[in-house]
ZABAGU-303049 format. One record per residue: residue number from 1; residue in one letter; chain; x, y, z of N, C-alpha, C, O, CB in turn. Coordinates in Angstrom, 2 decimals, m for minus. Glycine has a CB too. Example, Ala and Ser with C-alpha at 12.3 -4.5 7.8 and 13.67 -1.06 7.14 Angstrom:
% ZABAGU-303049
{1,'A','A',{13.19,m5.69,7.80},{12.30,m4.50,7.80},{13.20,m3.30,7.80},{14.24,m3.32,8.46},{11.31,m4.47,9.05}}
{2,'S','A',{12.85,m2.25,7.08},{13.67,m1.06,7.14},{12.90,0.03,7.87},{13.41,1.14,8.04},{14.08,m0.60,5.72}}
This chain:
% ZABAGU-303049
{1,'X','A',{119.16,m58.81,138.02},{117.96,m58.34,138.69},{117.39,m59.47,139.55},{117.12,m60.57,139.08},{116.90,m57.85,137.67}}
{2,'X','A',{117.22,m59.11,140.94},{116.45,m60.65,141.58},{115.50,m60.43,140.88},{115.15,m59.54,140.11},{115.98,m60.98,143.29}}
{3,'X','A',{114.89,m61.95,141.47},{113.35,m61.99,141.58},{113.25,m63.34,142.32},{113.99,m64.31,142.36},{112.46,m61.95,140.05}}
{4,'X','A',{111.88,m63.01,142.97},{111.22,m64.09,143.60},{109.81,m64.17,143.28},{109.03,m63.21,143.25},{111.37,m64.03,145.00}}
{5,'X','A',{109.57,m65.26,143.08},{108.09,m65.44,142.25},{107.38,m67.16,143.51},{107.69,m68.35,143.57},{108.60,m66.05,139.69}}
{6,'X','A',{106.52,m66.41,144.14},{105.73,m67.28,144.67},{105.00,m68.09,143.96},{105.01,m67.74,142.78},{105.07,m66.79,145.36}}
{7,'X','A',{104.18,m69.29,144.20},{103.16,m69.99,143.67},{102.59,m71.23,144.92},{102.94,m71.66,146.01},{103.78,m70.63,142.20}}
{8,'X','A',{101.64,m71.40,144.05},{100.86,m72.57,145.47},{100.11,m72.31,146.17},{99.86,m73.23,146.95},{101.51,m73.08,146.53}}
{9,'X','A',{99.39,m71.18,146.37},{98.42,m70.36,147.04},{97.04,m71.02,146.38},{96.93,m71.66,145.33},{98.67,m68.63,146.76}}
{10,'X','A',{96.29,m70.74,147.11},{94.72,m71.43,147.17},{94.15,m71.19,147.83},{94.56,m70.44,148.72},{94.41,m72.54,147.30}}
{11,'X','A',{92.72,m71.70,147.85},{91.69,m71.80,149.11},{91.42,m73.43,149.31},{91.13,m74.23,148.41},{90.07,m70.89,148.75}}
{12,'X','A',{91.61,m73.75,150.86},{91.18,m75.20,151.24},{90.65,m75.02,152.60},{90.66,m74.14,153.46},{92.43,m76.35,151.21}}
{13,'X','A',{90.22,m76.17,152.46},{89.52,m76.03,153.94},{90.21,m76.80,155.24},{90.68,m77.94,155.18},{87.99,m76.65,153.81}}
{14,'X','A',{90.16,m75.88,156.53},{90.36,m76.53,157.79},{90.83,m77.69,157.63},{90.09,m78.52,157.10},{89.31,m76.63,158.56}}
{15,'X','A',{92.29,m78.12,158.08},{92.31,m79.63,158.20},{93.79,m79.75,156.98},{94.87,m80.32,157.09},{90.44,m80.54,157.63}}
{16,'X','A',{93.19,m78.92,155.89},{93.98,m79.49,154.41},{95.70,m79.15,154.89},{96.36,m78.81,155.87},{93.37,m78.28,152.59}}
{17,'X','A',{95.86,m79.55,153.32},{97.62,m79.45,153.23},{97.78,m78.03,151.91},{97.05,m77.96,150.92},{98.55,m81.50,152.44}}
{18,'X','A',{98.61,m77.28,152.17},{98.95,m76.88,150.74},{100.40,m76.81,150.53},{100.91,m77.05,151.62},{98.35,m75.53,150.36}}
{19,'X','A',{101.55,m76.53,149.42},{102.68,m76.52,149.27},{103.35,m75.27,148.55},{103.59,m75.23,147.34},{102.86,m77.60,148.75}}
{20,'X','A',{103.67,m74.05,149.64},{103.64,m73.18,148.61},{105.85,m73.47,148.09},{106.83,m73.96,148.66},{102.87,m71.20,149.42}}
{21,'X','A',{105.54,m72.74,146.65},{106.94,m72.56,146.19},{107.46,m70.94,145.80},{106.75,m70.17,145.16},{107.06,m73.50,144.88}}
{22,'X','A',{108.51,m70.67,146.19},{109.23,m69.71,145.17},{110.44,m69.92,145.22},{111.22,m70.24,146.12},{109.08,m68.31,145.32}}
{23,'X','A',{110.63,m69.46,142.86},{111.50,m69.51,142.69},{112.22,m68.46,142.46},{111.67,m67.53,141.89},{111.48,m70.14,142.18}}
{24,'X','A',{113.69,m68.33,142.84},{114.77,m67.04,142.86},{115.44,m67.13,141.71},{115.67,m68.12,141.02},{115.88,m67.00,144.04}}
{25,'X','A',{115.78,m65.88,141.53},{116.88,m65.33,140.48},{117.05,m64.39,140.68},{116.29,m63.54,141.14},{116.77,m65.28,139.23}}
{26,'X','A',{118.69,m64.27,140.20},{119.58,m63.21,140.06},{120.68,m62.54,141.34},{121.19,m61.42,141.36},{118.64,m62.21,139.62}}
{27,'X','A',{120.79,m63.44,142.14},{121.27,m63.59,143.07},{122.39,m64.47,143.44},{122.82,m64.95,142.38},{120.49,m63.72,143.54}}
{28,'X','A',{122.99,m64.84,144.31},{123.57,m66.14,145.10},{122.75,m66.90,145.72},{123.25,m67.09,146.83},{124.48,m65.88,146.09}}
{29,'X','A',{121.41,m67.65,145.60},{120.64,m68.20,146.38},{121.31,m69.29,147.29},{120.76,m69.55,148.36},{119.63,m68.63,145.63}}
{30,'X','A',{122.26,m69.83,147.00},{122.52,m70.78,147.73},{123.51,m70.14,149.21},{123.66,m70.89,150.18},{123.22,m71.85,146.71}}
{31,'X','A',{124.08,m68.79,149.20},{124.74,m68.57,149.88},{123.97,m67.62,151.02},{124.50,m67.30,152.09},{125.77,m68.21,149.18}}
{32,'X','A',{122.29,m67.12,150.52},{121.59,m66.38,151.49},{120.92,m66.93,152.32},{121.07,m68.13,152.52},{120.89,m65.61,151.09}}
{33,'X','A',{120.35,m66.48,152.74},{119.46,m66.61,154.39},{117.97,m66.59,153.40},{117.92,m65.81,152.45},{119.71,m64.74,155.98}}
{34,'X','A',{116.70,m67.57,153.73},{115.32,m67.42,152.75},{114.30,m67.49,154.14},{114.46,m67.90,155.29},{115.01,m69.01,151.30}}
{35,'X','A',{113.32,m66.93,153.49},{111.89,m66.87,154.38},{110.63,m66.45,154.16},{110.28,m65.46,153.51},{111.98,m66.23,155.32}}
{36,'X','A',{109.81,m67.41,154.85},{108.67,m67.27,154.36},{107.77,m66.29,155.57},{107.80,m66.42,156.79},{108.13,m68.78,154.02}}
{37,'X','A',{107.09,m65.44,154.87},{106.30,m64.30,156.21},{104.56,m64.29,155.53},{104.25,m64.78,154.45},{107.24,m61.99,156.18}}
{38,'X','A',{103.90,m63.80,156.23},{102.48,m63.77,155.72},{101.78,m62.53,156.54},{102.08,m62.11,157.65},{101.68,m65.31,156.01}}
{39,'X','A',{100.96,m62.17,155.84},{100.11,m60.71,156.26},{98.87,m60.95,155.94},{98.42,m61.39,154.89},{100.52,m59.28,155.50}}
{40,'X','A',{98.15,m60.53,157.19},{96.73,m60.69,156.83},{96.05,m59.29,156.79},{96.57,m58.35,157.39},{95.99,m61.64,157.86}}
{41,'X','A',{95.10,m59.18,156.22},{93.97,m57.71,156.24},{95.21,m56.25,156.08},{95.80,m56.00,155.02},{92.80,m57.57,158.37}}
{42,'X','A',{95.38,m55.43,157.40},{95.66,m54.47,156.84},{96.92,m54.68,158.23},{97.63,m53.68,158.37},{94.43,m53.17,156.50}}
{43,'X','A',{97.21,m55.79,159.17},{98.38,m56.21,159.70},{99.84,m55.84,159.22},{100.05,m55.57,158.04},{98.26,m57.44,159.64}}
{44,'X','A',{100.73,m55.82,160.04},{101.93,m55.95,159.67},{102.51,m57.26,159.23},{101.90,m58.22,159.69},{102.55,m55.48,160.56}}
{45,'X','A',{103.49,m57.54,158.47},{104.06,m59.22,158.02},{104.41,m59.66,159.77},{104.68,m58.98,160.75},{106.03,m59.27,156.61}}
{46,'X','A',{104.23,m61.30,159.52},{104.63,m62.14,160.79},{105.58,m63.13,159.87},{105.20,m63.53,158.77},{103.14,m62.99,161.78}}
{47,'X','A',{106.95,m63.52,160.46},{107.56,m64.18,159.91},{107.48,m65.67,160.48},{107.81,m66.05,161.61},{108.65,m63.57,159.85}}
{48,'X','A',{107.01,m66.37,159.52},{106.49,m67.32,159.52},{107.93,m68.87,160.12},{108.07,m69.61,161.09},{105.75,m67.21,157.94}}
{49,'X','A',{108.47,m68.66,159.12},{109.99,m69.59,158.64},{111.19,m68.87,158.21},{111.03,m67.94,157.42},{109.78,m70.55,157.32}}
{50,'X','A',{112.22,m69.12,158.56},{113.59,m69.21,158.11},{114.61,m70.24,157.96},{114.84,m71.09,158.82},{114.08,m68.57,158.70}}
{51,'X','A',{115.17,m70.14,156.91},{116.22,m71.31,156.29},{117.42,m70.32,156.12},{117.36,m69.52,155.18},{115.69,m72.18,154.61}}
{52,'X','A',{118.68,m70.30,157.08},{119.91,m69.57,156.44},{120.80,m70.87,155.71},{120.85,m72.08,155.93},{120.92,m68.65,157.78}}
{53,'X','A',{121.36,m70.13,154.89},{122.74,m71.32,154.13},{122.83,m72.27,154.52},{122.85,m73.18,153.69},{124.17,m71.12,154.18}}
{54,'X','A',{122.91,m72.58,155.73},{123.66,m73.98,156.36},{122.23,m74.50,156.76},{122.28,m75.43,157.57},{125.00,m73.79,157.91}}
{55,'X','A',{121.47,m74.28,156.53},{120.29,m75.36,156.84},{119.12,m75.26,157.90},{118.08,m75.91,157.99},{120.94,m76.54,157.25}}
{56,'X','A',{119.86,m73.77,159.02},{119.46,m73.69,160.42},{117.76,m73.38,159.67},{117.58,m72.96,158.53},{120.44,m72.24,161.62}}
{57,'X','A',{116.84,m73.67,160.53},{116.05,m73.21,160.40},{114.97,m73.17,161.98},{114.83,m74.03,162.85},{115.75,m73.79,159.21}}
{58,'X','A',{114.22,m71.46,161.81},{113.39,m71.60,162.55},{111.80,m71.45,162.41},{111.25,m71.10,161.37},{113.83,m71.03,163.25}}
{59,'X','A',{111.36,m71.65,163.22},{109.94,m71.43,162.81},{109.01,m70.53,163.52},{109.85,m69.96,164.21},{109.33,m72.60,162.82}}
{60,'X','A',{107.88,m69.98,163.86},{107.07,m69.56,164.37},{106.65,m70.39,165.39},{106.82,m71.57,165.10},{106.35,m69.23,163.60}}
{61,'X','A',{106.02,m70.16,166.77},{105.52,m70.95,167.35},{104.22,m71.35,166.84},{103.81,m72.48,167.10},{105.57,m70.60,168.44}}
{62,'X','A',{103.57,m70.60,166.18},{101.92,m70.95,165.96},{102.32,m71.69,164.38},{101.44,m71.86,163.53},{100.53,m69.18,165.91}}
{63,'X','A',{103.42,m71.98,164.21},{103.15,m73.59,163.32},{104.34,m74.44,163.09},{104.76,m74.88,162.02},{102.58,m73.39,161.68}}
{64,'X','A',{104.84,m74.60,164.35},{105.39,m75.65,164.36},{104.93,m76.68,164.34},{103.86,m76.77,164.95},{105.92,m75.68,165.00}}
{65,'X','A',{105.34,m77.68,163.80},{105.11,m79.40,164.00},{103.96,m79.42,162.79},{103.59,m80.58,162.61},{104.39,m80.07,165.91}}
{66,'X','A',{103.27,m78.47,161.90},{102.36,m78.26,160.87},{103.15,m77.83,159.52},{103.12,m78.47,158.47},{101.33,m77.18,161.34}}
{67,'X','A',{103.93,m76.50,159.79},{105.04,m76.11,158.49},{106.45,m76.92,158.34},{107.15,m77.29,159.28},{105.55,m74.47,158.67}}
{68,'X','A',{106.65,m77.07,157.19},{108.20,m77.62,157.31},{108.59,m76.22,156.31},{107.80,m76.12,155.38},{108.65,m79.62,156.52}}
{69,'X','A',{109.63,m75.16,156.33},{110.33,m75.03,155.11},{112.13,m75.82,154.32},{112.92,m76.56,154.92},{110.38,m73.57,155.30}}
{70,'X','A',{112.20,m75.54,153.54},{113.14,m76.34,152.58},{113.51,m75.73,151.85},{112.80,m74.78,151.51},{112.79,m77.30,151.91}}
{71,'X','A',{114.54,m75.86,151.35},{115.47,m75.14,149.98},{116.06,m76.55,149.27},{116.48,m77.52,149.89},{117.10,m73.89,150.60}}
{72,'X','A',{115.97,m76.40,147.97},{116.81,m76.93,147.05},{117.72,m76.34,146.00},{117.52,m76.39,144.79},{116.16,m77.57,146.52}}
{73,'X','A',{119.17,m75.54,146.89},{119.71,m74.76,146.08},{120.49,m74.77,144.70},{121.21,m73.85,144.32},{120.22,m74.37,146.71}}
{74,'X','A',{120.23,m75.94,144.02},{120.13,m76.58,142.74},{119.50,m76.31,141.86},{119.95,m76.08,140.74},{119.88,m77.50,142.75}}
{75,'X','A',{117.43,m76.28,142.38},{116.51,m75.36,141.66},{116.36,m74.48,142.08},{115.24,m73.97,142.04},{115.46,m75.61,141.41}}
{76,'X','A',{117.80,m73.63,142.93},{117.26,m71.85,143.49},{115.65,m71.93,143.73},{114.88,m71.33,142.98},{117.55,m70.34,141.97}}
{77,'X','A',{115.25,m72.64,144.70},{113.85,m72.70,144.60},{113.54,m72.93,146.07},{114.13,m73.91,146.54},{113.28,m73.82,143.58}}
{78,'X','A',{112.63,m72.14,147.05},{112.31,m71.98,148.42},{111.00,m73.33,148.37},{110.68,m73.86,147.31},{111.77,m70.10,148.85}}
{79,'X','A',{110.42,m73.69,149.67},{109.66,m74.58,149.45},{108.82,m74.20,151.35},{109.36,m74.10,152.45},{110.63,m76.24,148.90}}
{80,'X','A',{107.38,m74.11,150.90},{106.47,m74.42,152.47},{105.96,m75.03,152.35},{105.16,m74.87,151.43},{105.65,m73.75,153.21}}
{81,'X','A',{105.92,m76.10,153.02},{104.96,m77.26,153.37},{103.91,m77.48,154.20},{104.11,m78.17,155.20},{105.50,m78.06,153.72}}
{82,'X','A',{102.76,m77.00,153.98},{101.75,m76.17,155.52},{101.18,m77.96,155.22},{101.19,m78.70,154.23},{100.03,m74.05,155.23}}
{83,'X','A',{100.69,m78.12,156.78},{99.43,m79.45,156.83},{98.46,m78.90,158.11},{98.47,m77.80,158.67},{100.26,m81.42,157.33}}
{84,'X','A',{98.00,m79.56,158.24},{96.76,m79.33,159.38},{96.33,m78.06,159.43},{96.07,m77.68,160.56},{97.13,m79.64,160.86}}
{85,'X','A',{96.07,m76.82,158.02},{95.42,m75.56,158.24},{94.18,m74.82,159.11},{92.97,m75.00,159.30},{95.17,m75.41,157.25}}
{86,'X','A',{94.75,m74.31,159.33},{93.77,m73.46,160.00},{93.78,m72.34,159.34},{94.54,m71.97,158.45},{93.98,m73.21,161.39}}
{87,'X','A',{92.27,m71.47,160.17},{91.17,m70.70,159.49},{92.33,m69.01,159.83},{92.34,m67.94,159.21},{89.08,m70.94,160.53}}
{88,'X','A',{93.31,m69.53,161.25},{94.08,m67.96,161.16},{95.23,m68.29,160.47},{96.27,m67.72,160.77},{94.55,m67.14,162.68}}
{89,'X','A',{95.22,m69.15,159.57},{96.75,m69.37,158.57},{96.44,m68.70,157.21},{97.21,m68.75,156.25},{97.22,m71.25,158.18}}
{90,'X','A',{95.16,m68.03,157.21},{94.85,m67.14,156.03},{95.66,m65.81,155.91},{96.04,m65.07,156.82},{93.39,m66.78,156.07}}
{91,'X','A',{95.83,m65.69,154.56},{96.66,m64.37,153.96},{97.47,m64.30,153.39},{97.71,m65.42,152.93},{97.11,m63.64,154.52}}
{92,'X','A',{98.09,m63.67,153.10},{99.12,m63.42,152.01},{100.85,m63.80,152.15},{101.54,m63.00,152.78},{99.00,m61.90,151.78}}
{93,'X','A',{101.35,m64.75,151.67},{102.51,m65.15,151.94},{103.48,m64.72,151.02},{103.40,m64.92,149.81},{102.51,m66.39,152.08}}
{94,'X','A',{104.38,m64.12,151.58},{105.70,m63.90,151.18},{106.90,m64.70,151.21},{107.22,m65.37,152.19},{105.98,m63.03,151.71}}
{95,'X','A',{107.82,m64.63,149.75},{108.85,m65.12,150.52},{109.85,m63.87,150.30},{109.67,m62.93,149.52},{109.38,m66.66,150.03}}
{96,'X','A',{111.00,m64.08,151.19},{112.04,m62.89,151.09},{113.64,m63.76,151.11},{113.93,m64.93,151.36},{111.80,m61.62,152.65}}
{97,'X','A',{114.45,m62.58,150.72},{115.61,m63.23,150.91},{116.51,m62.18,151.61},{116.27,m60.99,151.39},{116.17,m63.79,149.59}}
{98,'X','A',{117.53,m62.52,152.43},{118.84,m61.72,152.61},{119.97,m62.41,152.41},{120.33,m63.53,152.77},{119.00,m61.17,153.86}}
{99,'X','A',{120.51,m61.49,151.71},{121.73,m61.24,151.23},{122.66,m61.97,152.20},{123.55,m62.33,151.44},{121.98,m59.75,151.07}}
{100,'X','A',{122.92,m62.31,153.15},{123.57,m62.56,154.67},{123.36,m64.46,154.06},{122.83,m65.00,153.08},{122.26,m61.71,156.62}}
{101,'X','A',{124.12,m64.97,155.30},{124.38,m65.91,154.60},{123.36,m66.86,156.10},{122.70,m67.89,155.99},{126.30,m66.13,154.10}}
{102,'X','A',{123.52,m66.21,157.05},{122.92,m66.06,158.86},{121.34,m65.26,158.16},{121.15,m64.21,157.54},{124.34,m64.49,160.39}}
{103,'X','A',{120.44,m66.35,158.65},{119.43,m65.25,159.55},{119.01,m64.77,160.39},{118.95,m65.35,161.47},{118.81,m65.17,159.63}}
{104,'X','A',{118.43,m63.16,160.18},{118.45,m62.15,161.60},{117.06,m61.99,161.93},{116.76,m61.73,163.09},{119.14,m60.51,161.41}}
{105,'X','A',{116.18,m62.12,161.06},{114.79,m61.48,160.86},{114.02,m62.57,162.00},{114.06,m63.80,162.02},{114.12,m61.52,158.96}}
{106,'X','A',{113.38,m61.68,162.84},{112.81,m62.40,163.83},{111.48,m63.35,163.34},{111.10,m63.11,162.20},{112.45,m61.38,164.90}}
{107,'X','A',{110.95,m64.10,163.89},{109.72,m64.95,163.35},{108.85,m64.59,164.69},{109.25,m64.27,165.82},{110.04,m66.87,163.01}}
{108,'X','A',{107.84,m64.71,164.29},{106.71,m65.40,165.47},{105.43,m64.03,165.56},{104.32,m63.99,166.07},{107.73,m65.72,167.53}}
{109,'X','A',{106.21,m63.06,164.82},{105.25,m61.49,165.29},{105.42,m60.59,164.27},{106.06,m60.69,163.22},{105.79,m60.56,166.78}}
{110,'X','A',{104.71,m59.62,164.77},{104.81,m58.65,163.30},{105.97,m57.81,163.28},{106.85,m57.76,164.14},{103.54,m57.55,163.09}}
{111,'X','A',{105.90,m57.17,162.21},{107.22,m56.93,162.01},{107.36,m56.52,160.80},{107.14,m57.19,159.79},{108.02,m57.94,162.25}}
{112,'X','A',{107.97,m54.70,160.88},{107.73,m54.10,159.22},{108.61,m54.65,158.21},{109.47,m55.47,158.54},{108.01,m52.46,159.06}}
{113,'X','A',{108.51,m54.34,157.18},{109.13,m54.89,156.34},{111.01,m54.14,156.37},{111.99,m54.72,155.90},{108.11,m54.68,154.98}}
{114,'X','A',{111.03,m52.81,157.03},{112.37,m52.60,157.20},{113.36,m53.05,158.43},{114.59,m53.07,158.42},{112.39,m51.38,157.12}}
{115,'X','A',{112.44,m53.42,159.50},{112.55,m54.05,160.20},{113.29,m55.67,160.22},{114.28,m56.15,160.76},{111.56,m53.84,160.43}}
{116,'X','A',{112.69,m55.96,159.72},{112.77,m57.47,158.67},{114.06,m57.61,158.84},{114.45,m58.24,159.82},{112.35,m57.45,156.87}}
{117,'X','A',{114.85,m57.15,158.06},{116.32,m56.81,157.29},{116.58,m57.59,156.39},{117.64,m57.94,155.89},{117.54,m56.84,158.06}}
{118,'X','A',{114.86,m58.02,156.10},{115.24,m58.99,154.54},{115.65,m57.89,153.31},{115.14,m56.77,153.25},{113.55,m60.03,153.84}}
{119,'X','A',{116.89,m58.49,152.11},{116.75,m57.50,151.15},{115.54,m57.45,150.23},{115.08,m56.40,149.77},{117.83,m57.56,150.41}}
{120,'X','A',{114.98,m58.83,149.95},{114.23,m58.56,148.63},{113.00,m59.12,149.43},{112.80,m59.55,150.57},{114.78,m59.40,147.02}}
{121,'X','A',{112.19,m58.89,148.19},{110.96,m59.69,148.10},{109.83,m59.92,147.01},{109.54,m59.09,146.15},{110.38,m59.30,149.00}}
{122,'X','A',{109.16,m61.29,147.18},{108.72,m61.48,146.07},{106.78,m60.66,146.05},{106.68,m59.77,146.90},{108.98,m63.26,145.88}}
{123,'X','A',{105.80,m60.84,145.43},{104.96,m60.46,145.18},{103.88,m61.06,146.23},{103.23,m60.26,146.91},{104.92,m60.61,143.93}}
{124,'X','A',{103.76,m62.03,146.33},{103.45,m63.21,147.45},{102.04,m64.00,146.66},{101.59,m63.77,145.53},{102.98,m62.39,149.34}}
{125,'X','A',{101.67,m64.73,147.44},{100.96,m65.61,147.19},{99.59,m65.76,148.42},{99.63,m65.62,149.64},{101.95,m66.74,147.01}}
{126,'X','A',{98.64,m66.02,147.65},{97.36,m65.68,148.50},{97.11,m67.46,149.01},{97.20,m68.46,148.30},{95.79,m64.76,147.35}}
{127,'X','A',{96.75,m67.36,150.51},{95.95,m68.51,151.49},{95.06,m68.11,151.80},{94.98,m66.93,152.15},{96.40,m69.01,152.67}}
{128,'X','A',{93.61,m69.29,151.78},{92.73,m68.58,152.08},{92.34,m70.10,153.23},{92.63,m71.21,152.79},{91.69,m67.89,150.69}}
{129,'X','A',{91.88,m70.02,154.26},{91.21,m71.54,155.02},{90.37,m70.78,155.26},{90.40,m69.66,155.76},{91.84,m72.54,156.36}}
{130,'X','A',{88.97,m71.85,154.60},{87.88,m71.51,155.15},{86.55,m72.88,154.97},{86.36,m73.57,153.97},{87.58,m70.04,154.43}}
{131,'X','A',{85.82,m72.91,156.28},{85.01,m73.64,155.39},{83.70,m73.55,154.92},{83.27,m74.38,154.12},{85.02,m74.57,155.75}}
């Protein structure tokens, strides 16, 4: 049975750092494609980050040079590294995985969740910037 279980979510203010994690099971994690997406209010998901197998990764334009993501497929464990937050980096973060070893799922905009062509996903984890 997968699972993906977010953590690291908070409220900080303008400026801060936070580090979100999730960890996978029941899968091949080391051989899929991972990503992190976030939804705010009653929006569609925006895909935030992607990490496929080999390391490629892309990002969103509205946080580059602020997010790093990371995998350590040792602790099957996804990793976001947000710094310099801002007040529209609030909402609910997901992470997802596909099965694919390449990622397809576009970043930067919204985008339904079938759309996506992620297979799974975890529960997500709440951001809040405010001050």
């Amino acid at each position: 049975q997968v699972q993906l279980v977010e953590s690291g979510g908070g409220s900080v203010l303008p400026g801060e750092s936070l580090r979100l994690s999730c960890a996978a099971s029941g899968y091949t994690y080391s051989r899929s494609c991972m990503g992190w997406f976030r939804q705010a209010g009653g929006n569609k998901r925006e895909g935030v980050a992607t990490i496929d197998a080999d390391g490629k990764i892309t990002y969103a334009d509205s946080v580059k040079g602020r997010f790093t993501i990371s995998r350590d497929n040792a602790r099957e464990t996804l990793y976001l590294q947000m710094s310099s937050l801002k007040p529209e980096d609030t909402g609910m973060y997901y992470c997802a995985a596909d099965l694919r070893s390449r990622c397809y799922a576009p970043v930067g905009w919204p985008i339904s969740v079938h759309d996506s062509g992620m297979d799974f996903w975890g529960k997500g984890t709440l951001v809040t910037i405010s001050s």
